[in-house]
C-alpha positions in Angstrom: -2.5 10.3 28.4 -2.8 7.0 29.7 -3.9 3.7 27.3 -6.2 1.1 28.5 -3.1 -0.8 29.6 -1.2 2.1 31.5 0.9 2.5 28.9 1.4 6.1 27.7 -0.2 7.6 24.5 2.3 9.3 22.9 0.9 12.7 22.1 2.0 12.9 18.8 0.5 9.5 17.9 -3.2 10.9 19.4 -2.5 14.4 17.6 -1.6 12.2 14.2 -4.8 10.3 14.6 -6.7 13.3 14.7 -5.6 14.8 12.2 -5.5 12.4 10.7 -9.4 11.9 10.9 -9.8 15.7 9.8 -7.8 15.2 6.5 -10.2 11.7 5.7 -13.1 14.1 5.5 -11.8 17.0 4.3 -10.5 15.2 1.4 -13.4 13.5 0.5 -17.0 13.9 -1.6 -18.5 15.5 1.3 -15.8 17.6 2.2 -17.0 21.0 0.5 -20.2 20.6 2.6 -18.2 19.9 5.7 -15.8 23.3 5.0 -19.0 24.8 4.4 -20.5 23.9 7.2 -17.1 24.6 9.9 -16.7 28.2 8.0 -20.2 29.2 8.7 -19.6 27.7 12.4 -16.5 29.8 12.4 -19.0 33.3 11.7 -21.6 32.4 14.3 -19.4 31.9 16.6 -17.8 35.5 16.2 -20.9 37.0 16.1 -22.1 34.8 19.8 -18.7 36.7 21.2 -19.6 40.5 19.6 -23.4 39.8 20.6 -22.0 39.2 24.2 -19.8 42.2 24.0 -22.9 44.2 23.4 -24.6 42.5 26.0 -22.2 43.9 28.6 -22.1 47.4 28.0 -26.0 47.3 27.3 -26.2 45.6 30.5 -23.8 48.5 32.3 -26.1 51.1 30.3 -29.3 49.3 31.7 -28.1 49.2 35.2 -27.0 52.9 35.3 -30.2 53.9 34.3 -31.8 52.8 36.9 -29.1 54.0 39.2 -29.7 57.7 37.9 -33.8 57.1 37.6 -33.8 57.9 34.1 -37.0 56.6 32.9 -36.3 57.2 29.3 -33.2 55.8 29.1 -34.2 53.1 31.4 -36.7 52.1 28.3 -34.2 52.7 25.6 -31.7 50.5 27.1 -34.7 47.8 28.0 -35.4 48.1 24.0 -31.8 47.2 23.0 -31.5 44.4 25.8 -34.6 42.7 24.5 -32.9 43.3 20.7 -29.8 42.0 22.1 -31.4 38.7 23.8 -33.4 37.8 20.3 -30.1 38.2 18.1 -28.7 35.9 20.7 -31.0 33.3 20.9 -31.4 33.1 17.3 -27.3 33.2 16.7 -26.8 30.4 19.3 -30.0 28.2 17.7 -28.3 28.1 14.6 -24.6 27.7 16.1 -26.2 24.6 17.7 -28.2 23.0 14.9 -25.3 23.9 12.4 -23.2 21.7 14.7 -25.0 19.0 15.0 -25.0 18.3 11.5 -21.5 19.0 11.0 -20.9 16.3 13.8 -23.7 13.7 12.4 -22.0 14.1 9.0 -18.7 13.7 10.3 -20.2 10.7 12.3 -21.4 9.1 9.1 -18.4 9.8 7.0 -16.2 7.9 9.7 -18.2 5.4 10.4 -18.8 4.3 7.1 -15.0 3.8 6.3 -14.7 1.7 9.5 -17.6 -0.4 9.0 -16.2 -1.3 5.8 -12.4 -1.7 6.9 -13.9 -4.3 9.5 -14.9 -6.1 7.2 -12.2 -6.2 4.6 -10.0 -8.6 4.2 -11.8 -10.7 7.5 -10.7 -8.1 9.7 -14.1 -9.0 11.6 -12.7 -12.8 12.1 -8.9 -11.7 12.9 -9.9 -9.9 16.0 -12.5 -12.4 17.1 -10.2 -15.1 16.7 -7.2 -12.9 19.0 -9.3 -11.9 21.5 -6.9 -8.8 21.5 -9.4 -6.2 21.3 -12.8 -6.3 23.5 -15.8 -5.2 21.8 -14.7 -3.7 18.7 -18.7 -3.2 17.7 -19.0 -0.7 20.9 -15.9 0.8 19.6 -17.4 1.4 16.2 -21.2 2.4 16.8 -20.5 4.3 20.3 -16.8 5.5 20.4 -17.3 6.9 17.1 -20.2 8.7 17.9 -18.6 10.3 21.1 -15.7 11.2 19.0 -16.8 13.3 16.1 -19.7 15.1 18.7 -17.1 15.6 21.2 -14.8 16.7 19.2 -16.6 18.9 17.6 -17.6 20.2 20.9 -14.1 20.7 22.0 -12.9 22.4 18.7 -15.2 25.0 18.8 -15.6 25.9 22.7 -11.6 26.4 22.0 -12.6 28.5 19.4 -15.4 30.6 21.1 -13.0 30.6 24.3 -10.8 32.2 22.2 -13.1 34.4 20.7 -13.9 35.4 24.3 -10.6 35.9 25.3 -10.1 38.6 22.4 -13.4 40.3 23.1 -13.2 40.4 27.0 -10.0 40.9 28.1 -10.1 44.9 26.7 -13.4 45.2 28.5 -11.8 43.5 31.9 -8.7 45.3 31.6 -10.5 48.8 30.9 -12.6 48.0 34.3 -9.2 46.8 36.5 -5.9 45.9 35.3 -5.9 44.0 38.6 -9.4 41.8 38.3 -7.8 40.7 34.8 -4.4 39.6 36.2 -7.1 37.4 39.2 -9.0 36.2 36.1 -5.7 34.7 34.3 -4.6 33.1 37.5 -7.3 32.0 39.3 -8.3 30.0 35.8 -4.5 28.7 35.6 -4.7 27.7 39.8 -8.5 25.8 38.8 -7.3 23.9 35.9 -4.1 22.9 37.6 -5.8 21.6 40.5 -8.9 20.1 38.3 -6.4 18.0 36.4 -4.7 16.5 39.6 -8.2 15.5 41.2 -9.6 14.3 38.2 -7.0 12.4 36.2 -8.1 8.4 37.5 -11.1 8.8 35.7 -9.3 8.5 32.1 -8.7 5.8 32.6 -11.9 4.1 35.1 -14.2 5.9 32.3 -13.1 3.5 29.5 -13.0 1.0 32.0 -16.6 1.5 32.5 -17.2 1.7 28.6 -16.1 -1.7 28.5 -17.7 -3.3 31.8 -21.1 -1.8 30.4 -20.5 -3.5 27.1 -19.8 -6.8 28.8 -22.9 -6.9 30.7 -25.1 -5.7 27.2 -23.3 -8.3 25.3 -24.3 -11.0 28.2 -27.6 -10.1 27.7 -27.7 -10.5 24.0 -26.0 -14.0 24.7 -28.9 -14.8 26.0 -31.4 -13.3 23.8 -29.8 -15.2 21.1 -29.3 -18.7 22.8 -32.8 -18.2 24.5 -33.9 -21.8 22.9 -30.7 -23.9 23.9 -30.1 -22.5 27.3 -33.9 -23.4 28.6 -33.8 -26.8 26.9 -30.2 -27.1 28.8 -31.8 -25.7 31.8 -28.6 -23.3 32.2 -30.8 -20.4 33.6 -28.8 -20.5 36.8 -25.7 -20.0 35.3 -26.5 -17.1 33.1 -27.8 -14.8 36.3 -24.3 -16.0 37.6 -22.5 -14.9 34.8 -24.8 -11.7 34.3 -24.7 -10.6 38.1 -20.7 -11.0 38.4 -20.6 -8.4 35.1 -23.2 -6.3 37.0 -20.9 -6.3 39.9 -17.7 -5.4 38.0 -19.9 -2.9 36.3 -20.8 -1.0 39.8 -17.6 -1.5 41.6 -15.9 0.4 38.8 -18.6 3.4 38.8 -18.6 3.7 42.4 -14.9 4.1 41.9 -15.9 7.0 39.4 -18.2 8.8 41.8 -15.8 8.9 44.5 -13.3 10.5 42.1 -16.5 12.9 40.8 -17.1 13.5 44.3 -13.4 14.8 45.2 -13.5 17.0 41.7 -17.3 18.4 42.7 -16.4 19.7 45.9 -13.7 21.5 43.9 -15.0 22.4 41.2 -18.3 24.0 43.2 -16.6 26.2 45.2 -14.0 27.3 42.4 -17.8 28.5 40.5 -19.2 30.0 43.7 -16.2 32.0 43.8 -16.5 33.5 40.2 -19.4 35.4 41.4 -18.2 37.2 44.1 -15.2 37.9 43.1 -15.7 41.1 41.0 -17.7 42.4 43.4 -14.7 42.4 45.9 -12.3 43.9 44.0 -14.4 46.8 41.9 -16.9 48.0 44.9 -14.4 49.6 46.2 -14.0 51.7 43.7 -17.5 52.7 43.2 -18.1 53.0 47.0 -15.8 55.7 46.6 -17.6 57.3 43.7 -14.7 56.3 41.0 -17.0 54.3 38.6 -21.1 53.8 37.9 -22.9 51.6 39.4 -23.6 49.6 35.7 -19.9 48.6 35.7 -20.2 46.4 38.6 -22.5 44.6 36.8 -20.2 44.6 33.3 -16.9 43.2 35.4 -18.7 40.4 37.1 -20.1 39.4 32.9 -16.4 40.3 31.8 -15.2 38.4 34.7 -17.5 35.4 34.0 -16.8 34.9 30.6 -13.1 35.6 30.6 -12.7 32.9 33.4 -15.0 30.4 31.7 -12.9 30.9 28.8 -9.2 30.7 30.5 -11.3 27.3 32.3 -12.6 24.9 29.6 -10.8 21.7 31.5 -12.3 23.1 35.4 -15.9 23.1 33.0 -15.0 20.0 30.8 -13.3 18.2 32.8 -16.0 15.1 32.9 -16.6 15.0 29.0 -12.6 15.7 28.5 -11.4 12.7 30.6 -14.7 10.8 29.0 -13.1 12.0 25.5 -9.9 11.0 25.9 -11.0 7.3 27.2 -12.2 7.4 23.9 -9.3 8.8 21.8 -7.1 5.8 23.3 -10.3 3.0 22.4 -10.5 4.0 18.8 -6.8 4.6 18.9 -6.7 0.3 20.2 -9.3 -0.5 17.3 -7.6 0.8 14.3 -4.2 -0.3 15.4 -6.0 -3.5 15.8 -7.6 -3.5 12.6 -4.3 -2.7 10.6 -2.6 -5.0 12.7 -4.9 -8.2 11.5 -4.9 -7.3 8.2 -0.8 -7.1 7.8 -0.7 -10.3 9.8 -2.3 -13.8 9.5 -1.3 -15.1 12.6 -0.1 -18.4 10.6 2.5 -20.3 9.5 0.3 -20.9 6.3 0.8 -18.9 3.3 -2.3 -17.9 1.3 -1.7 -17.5 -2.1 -4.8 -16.3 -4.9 -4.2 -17.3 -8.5 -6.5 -18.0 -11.0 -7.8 -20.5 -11.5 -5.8 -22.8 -9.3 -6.3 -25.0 -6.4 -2.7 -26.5 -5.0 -1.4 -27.7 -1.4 2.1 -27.2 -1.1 3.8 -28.8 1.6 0.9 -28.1 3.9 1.0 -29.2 7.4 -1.7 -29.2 9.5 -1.7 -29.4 13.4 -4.3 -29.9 16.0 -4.7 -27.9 19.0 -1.7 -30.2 21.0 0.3 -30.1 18.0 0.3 -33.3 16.8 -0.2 -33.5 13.3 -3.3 -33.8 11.2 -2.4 -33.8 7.9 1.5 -34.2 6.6 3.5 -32.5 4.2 0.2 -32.2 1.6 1.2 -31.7 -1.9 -1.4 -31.7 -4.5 -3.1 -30.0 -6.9 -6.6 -30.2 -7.9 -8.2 -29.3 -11.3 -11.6 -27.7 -11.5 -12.6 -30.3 -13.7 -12.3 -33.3 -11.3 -15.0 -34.0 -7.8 -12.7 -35.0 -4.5 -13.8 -36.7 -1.6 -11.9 -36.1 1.4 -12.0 -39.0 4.1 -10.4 -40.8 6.9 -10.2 -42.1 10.5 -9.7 -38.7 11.9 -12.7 -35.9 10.7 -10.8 -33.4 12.5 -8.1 -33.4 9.4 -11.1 -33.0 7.3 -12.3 -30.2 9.1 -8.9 -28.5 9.8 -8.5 -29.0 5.5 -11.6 -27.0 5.4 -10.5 -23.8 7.6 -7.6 -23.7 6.4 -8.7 -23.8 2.7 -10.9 -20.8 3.7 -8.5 -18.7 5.2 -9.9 -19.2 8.5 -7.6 -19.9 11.8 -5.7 -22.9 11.4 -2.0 -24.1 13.0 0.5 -25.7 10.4 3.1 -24.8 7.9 3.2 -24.7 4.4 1.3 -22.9 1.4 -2.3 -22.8 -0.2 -3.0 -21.5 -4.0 -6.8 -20.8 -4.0 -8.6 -19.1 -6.8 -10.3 -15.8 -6.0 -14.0 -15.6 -3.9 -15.9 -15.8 -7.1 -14.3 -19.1 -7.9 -14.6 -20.9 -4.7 -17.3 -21.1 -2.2 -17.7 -23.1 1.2 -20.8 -25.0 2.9 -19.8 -25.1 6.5 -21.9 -27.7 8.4 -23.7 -24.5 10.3 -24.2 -22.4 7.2 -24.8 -18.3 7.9 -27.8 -17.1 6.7 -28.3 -13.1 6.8 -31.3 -11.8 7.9 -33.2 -9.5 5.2 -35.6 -11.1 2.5 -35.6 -14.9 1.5 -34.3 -12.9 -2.1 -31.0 -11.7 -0.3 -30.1 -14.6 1.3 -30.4 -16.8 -2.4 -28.9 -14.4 -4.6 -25.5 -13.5 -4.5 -24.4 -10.1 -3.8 -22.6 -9.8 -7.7 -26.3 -10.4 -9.1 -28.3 -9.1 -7.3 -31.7 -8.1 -9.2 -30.4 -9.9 -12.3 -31.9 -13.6 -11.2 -35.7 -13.9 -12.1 -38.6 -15.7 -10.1 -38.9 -18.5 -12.4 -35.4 -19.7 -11.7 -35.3 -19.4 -8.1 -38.8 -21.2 -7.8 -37.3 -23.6 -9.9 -33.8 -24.6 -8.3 -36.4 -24.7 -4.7 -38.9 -27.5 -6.5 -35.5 -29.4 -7.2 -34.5 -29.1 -3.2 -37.7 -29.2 -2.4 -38.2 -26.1 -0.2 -41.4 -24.8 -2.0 -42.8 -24.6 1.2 -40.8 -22.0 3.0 -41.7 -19.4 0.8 -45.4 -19.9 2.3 -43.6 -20.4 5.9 -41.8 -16.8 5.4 -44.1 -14.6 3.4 -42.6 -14.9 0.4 -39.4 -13.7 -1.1 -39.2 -10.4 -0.3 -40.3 -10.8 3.4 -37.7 -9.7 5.9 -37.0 -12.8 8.2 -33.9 -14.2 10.5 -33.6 -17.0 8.6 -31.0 -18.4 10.9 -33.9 -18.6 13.4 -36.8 -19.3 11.0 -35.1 -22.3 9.7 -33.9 -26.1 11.0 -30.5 -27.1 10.3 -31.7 -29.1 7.4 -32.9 -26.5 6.2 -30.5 -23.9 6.3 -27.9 -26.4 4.5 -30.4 -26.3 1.6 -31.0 -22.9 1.1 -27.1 -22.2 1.5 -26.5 -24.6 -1.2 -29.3 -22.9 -3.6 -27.3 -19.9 -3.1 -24.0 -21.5 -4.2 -26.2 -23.0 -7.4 -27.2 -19.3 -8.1 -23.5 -17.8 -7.7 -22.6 -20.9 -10.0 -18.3 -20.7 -9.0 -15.9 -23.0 -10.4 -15.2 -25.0 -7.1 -17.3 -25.6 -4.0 -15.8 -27.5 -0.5 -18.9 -29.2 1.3 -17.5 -29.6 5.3 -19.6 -32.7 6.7 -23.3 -31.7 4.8 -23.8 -35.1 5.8 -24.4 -34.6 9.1 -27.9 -33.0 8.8 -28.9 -34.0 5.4 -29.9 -37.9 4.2 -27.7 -39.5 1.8 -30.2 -39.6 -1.0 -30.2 -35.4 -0.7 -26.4 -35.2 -0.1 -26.3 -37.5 -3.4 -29.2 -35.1 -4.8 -27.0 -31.8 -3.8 -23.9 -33.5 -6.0 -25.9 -34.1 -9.1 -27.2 -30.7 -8.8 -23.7 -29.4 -8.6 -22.3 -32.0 -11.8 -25.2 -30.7 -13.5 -24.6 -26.7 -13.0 -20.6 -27.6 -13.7 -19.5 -27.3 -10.4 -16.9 -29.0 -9.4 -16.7 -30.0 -5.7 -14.5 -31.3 -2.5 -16.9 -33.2 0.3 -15.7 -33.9 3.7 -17.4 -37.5 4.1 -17.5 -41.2 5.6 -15.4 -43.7 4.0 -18.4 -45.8 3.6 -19.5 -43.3 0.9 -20.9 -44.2 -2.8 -17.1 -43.2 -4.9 -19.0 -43.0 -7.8 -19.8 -39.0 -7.3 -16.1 -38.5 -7.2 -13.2 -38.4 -9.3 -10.3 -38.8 -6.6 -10.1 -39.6 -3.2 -7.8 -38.1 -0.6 -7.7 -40.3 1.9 -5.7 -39.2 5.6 -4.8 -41.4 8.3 -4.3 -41.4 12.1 -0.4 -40.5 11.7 -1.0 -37.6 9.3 -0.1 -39.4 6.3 -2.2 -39.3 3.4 -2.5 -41.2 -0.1 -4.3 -39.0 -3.3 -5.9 -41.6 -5.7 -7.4 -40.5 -9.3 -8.4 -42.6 -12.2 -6.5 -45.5 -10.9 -3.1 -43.4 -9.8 -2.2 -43.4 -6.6 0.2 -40.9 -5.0 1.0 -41.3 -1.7 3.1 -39.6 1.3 3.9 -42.2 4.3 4.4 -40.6 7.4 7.9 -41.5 8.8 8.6 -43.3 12.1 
């Protein structure tokens, strides 16, 4: 098996995954139901291969009866053919349901744990920020579902092919030791051949996977920057952009049809040929009045079913070659996810201890290298308020990410206390969509915050009227939408009043707010106890903060508090 790269899969790696996947469910709370579940599957799918069984000598019995004109028998046999076909249908019905909800719990189970190991740890960011893994949210709502339903799929048409095998090959070997020998090989010959014609699309089906992806998640740019791109009148490039992913799309399935072309004309006559086949080699014998005219009919159903069975990759080929794209996707994401999580791609060590905040020989770098900030070493109690200003706002902002965790170049270590402790106000804050509730209250107190206190802290920003604007709290908006930039900074600080942490690091609120509300936001946050690091001018009011850290072009910087001044002076 081929990766998205060319590179092999080593089987034993895709076998481990899988099993690997099995164990994860088996071992968990819903496993009982899922054993359940796969041992009832197990039954039905006996009793499909005995009802068939039946089926063929009741068929043989039917057939003969006519061949002799024996009415009564004739009616008999009609009687258990009709008895057979309702024990069938109701024995496949409940095969089928019973699968699908051994698949949709598997489905669940899996996705579950992925959903929440993408976003442990900022998995989610890691493989943004690397670009080494293309739509990993196709991988996890689509590839997942295509996984557990086809291979659940796979696992038990092995197992009823199996079933078959058992069941038939006594009946076909009863009929002609000769038409079962033709079954085995003419099976081995189709699969062989299958395999050769069909093999390029393992690789052009996850091709396509991702191509279609591409062009959904153009659209969705769109959707979402529907507002900026008319008042940028950037319509022209969009249909560029979309058209060129809906020619990559095409050029790859065309690829795809030809390849299902070469495999059809194969596969079609290899099926004719099942059905005709029988005939040729048992006639013979009942031509010259060796066997009944019934068993014709039971070798070409013996024949049928033991081939089918002997031929799942000639039947399957499509789905298999779609399923093993698939194997090798989610086989990419989870490596990926691992990957980000035992990496940080940095020369910056992130260290959490309590009640802490310390740069330790922290160097930052810009995107040429040159430096930012130089060899920072401070520490900063929770009890003191920082402002953080210079010449260059890109040291600020680099100061910012870095604190955060998020993707910054440089050297040295960061002591930050845990998430509870600290929180950031980026200059774009997120808010979630869900009720104006949600996106106040942190996720820690949920339901223990009362009405009175959040209509409270909104008088004091003076947002009253956006609970009018959205319905009220517990209407579902995208407040991201909904709201101005002005806006959305002041709701995103109410939030960090209401999860009250230790520390909060403001990046640039000045930018959409006045100063009278920036000096509004840091008496709020004096007042609640919150101690707090602003990104700011050098023209702003010092009396808000307890020490400065000042940078400057070079990368040097100078730490003043309560009249101490410690310094580091970049070298020539």
């Amino acid at each position: 098996m081929d990766d998205m790269n060319g590179q092999k899969i080593p089987f034993k790696v895709t076998a481990g995954r899988f099993a690997g996947a099995v164990r994860s469910i088996a071992n968990s709370e819903v496993g009982w139901k899922a054993k359940v579940m796969f041992g009832g599957l197990v039954a039905l799918l006996c009793a499909v291969s005995g009802l068939n069984v039946v089926n063929s000598y009741v068929g043989r019995n039917f057939m003969t009866s006519i061949e002799n004109r024996n009415m009564a028998e004739f009616i008999r046999q009609a009687l258990f053919y009709v008895g057979v076909f309702a024990a069938s249908t109701i024995v496949a019905v409940i095969t089928r349901f019973t699968e699908e909800r051994l698949g949709l719990l598997w489905r669940e189970f899996l996705t579950r744990r992925a959903v929440k190991l993408y976003l442990a740890k900022g998995t989610y960011y890691a493989l943004n920020a690397s670009g080494q893994l293309t739509h990993p949210d196709q991988r996890i709502a689509e590839d997942l579902r295509a996984f557990t339903v086809t291979t659940l799929s796979f696992v038990l048409m092995g197992l009823n092919s199996a079933f078959t095998i058992v069941a038939f090959s006594g009946v076909l070997w009863s009929i002609s030791p000769l038409l079962f020998i033709v079954a085995v090989l003419y099976a081995a010959g189709g699969s062989y051949l299958t395999f050769v014609l069909g093999r390029p699309l393992i690789k052009l089906n996850s091709l396509q996977l991702d191509k279609e992806a591409s062009f959904r998640s153009g659209l969705i740019h769109v959707r979402d920057n529907a507002e900026s791109i008319m008042l940028a009148h950037r319509e022209e490039r969009q249909v560029v952009r979309l058209l060129d992913r809906i020619e990559d799309m095409v050029a790859n399935f065309r690829q795809i049809t030809s390849v299902n072309r070469n495999v059809g004309f194969f596969t079609t006559g290899y099926n004719w040929l099942i059905q005709i086949i029988p005939a040729l080699i048992v006639a013979p014998s009942f031509i010259n009045g060796n066997i009944a005219f019934g068993v014709i009919t039971q070798s070409a159903v013996a024949f049928t079913h033991l081939v089918a069975a002997f031929s799942l990759i000639v039947t399957q080929f499509q789905s298999l070659s779609n399923f093993a794209a698939v194997v090798a996707r989610l086989r990419s994401l989870m490596e990926a996810m691992e990957h980000s999580q035992q990496t940080t791609g940095s020369g910056i060590a992130m260290v959490e201890a309590e009640g802490r905040l310390a740069y330790e020989h922290l160097t930052l770098l810009s995107t040429n290298d040159s430096p930012l900030l130089k060899d920072l070493s401070i520490a900063i109690p929770f009890e003191i308020r920082v402002l953080v200003t210079g010449p260059n706002q890109a040291a600020a902002v680099a100061l910012f990410r870095a604190t955060a965790g998020l993707g910054s170049t440089g050297t040295g270590r960061i002591i930050r206390p845990g998430p509870n402790d600290i929180l950031f106000l980026a200059q774009r804050p997120y808010l979630p969509p869900g009720t104006f509730r949600q996106v106040l209250e942190p996720a820690a107190r949920a339901g223990e915050i009362s009405d009175e206190r959040i209509f409270e802290l909104l008088r004091e920003l003076n947002l009253e009227q956006l609970l009018s604007q959205g319905g009220g709290l517990d209407a579902e908006r995208d407040w991201g939408t909904l709201l101005s930039l002005h806006e959305q900074q002041l709701v995103a600080f109410a939030h960090i009043l209401l999860a009250a942490p230790r520390i909060v690091f403001l990046d640039r609120v000045g930018a959409a707010l006045g100063a009278d509300q920036v000096h509004n936001m840091l008496r709020l946050l004096s007042r609640h106890a919150i101690s707090y690091i602003n990104t700011g001018e050098d023209g702003d009011a010092r009396d808000f903060y307890d020490a400065v850290l000042q940078y400057r072009e070079d990368g040097s910087w100078t730490w003043t508090t309560n009249g101490a001044e410690t310094s580091q002076i970049a070298s020539d």
